[in-house]
C-alpha positions as a Markdown table, in Angstrom:
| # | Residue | x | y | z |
|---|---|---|---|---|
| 1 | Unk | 0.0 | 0.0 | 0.0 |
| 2 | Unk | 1.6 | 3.6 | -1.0 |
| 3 | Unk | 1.9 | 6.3 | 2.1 |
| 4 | Unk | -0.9 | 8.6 | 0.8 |
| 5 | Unk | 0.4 | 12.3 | 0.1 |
| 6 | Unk | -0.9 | 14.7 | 3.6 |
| 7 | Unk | -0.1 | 14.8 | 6.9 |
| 8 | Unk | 0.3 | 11.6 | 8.8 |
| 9 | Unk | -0.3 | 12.5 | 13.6 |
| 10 | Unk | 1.3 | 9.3 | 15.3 |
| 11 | Unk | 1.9 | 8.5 | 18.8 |
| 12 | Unk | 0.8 | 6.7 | 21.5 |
| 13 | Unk | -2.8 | 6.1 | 20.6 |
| 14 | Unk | -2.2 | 5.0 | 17.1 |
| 15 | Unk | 1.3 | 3.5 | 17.2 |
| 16 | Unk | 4.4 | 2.3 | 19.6 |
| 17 | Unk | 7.8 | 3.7 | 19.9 |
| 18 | Unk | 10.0 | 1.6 | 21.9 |
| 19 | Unk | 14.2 | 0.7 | 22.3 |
| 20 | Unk | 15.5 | -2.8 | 22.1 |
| 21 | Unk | 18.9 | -3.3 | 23.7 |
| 22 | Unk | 21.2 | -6.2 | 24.2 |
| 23 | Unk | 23.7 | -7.2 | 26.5 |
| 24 | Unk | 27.4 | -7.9 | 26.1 |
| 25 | Unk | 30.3 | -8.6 | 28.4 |
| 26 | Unk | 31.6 | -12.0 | 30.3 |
| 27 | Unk | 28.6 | -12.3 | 32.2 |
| 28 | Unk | 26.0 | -11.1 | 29.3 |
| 29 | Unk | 24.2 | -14.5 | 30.3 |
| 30 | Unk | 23.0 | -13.1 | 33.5 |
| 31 | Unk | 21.8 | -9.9 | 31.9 |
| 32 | Unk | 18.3 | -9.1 | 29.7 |
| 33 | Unk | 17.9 | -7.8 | 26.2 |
| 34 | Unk | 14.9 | -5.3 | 27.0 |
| 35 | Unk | 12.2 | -3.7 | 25.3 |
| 36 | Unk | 11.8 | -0.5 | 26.5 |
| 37 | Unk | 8.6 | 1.5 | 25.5 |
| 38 | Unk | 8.3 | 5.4 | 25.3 |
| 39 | Unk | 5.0 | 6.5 | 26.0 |
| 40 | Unk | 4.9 | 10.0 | 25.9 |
| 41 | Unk | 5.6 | 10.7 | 22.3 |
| 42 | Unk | 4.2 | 12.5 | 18.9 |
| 43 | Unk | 5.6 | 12.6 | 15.4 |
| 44 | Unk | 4.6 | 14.1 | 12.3 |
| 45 | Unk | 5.1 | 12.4 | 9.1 |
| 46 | Unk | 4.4 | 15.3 | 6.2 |
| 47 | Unk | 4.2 | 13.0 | 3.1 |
| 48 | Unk | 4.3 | 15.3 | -0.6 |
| 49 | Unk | 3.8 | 13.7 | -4.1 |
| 50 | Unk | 7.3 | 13.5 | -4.5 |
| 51 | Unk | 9.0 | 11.9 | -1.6 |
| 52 | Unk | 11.7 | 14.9 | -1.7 |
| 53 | Unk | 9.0 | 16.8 | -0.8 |
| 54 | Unk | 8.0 | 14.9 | 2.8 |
| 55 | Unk | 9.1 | 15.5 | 6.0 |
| 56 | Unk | 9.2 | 14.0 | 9.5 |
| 57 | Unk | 9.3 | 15.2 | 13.2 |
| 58 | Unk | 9.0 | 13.3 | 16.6 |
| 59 | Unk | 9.5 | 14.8 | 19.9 |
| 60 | Unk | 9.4 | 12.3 | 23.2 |
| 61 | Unk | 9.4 | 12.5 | 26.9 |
| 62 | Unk | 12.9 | 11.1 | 27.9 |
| 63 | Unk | 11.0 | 10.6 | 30.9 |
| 64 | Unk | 7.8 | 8.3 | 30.2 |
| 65 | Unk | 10.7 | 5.9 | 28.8 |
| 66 | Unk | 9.1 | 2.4 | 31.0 |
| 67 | Unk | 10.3 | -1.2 | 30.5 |
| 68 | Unk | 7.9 | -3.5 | 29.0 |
| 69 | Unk | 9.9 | -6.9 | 29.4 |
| 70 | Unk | 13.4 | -8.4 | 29.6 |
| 71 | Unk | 14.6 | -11.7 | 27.5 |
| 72 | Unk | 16.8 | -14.1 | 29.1 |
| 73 | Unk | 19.1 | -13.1 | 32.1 |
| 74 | Unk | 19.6 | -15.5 | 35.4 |
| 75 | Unk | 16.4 | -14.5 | 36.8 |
| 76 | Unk | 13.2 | -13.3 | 35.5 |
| 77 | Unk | 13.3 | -9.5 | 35.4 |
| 78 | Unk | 10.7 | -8.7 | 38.6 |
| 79 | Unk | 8.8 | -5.0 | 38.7 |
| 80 | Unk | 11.3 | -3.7 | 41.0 |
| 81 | Unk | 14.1 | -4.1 | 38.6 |
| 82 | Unk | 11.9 | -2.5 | 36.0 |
| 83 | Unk | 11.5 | 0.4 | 38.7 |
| 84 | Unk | 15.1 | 0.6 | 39.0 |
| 85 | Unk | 16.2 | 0.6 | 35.3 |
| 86 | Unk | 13.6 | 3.2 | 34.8 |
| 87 | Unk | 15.1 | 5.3 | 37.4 |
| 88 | Unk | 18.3 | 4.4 | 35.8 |
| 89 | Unk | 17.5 | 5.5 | 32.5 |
| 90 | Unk | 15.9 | 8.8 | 33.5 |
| 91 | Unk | 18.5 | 9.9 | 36.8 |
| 92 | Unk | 21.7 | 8.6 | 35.1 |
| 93 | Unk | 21.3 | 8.2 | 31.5 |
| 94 | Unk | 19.3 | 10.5 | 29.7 |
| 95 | Unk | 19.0 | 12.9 | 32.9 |
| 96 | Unk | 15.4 | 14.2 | 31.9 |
| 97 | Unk | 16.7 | 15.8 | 28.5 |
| 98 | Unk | 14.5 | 16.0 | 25.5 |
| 99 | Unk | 14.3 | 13.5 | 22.6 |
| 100 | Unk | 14.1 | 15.2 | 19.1 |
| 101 | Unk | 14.1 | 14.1 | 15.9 |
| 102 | Unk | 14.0 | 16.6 | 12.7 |
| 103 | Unk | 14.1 | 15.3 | 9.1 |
| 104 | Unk | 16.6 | 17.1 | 6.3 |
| 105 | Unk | 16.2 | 14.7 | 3.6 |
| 106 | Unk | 13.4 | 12.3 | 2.4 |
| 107 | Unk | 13.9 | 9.5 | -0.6 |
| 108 | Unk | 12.2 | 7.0 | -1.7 |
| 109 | Unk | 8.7 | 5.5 | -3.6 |
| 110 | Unk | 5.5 | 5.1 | -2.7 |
| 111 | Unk | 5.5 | 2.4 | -0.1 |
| 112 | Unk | 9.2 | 3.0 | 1.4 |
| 113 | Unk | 11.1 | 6.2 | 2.3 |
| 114 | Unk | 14.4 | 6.6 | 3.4 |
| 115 | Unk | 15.1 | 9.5 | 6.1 |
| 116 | Unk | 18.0 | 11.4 | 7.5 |
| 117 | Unk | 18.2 | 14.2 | 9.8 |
| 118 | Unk | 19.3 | 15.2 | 13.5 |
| 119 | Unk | 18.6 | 13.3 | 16.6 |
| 120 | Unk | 18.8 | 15.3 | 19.7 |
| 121 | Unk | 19.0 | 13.0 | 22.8 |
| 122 | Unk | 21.0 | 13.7 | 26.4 |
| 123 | Unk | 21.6 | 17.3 | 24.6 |
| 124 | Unk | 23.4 | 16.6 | 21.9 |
| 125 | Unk | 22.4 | 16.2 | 18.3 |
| 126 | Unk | 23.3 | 13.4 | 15.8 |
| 127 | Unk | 22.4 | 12.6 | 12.3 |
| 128 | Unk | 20.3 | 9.2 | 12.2 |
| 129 | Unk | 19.1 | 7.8 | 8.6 |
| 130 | Unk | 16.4 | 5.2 | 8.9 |
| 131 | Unk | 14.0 | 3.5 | 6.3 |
| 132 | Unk | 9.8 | 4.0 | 6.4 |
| 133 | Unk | 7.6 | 1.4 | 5.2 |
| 134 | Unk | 4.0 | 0.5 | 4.9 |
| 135 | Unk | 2.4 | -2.7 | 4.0 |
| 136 | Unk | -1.5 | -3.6 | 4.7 |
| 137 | Unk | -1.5 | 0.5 | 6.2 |
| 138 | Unk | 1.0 | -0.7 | 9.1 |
| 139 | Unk | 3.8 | 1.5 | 9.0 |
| 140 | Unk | 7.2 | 0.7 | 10.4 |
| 141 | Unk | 10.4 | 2.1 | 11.0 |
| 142 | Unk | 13.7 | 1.0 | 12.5 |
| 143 | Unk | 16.7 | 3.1 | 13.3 |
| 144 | Unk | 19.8 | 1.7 | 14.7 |
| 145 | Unk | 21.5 | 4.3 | 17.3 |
| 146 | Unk | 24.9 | 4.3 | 19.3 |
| 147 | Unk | 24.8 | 5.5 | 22.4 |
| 148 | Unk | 28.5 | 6.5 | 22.8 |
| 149 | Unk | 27.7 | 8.9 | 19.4 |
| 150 | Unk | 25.9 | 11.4 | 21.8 |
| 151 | Unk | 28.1 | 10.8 | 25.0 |
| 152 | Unk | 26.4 | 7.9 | 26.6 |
| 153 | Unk | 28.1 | 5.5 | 28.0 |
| 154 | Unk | 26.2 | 2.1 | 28.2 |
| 155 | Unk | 25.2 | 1.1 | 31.1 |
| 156 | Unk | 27.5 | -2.1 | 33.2 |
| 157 | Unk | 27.5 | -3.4 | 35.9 |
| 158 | Unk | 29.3 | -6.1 | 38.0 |
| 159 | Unk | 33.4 | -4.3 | 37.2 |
| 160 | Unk | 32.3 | -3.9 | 33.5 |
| 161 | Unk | 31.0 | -8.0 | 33.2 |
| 162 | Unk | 27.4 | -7.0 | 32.3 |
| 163 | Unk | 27.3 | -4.2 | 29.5 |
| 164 | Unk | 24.6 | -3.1 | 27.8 |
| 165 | Unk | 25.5 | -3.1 | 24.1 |
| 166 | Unk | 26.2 | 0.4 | 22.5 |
| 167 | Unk | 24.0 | 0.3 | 19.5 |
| 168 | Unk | 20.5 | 0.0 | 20.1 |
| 169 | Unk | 17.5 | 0.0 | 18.2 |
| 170 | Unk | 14.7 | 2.4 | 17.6 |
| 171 | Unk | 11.6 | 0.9 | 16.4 |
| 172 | Unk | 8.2 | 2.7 | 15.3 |
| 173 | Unk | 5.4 | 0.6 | 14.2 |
| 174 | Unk | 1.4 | 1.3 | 14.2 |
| 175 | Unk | -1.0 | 2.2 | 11.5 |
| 176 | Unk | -1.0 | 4.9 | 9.4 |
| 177 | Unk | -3.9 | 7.5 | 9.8 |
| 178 | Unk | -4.7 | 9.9 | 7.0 |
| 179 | Unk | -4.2 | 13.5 | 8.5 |
């Protein structure tokens, strides 16, 4: 199905944004990969009849950032921890900064565009490219981000055993209203 030409309003009540990390290190086993949702979130996909012409921008609460569930690890990952790597996240990592993302080029066809522009996150900006698609009017996106590119360092524990991996991914998925 093409992206239809207009102004495209996602966010929470129409689509999910969430981060998928992994672990690394000599005791990655005793770690999670987790799936961590941001719920506070709009974006604006401005699609013209050429895709040149199209445009996207997404602003998030670094805060509403909330774990939705951990994969593997010695132990299943309980509410506290969930409470605690939240805390993490918004005290330590991304210290209540805003999340930005502003488009400066848009290619592509009708059912696939690619995108590049600047990331802002823990106040420092980035460029990011990513692809857009839509099949069935489910739109997806994935963006691959490394932390250390805007001064984060990943988050270990036990001397540097546990890591969580650098690059993580962005994912957007939902359906595609018309504007």
């Amino acid at each position: 199905m093409p992206i239809q030409p207009g102004t495209h309003k996602l966010g929470p009540d129409n689509a999910t944004l969430f981060v998928k990390t992994g672990r690394a290190g000599a005791a990655a086993k005793a770690g999670h990969d987790l799936v961590i949702d941001v719920t506070s979130w709009s974006a604006t996909l401005e699609v013209g009849e050429d895709p040149a012409q199209s445009s996207m921008e997404l602003d998030a609460d670094a805060g509403s950032l909330s774990v939705r569930e951990g994969k593997g690890g010695a132990k299943a990952l309980g509410e506290d921890d969930k409470t605690d790597i939240k805390k993490s996240i918004d005290e330590d990592i991304l210290k209540g900064g805003e999340i930005k993302f502003r488009s400066s080029e848009v290619t592509g066809s009708e059912d696939r565009l690619s995108v590049r522009g600047e990331l802002e996150l823990a106040g420092k900006s980035h460029p990011v490219s990513f692809e857009l698609s839509v099949a069935d009017g489910e739109l997806t996106a994935s963006a691959t981000v490394k932390q250390t590119d805007w001064g984060i360092k990943p988050y270990s524990a036990l001397f540097g055993a546990l890591k969580v991996k650098d690059e993580v991914e962005v994912v957007v998925q939902g359906e595609l209203p018309a504007g």
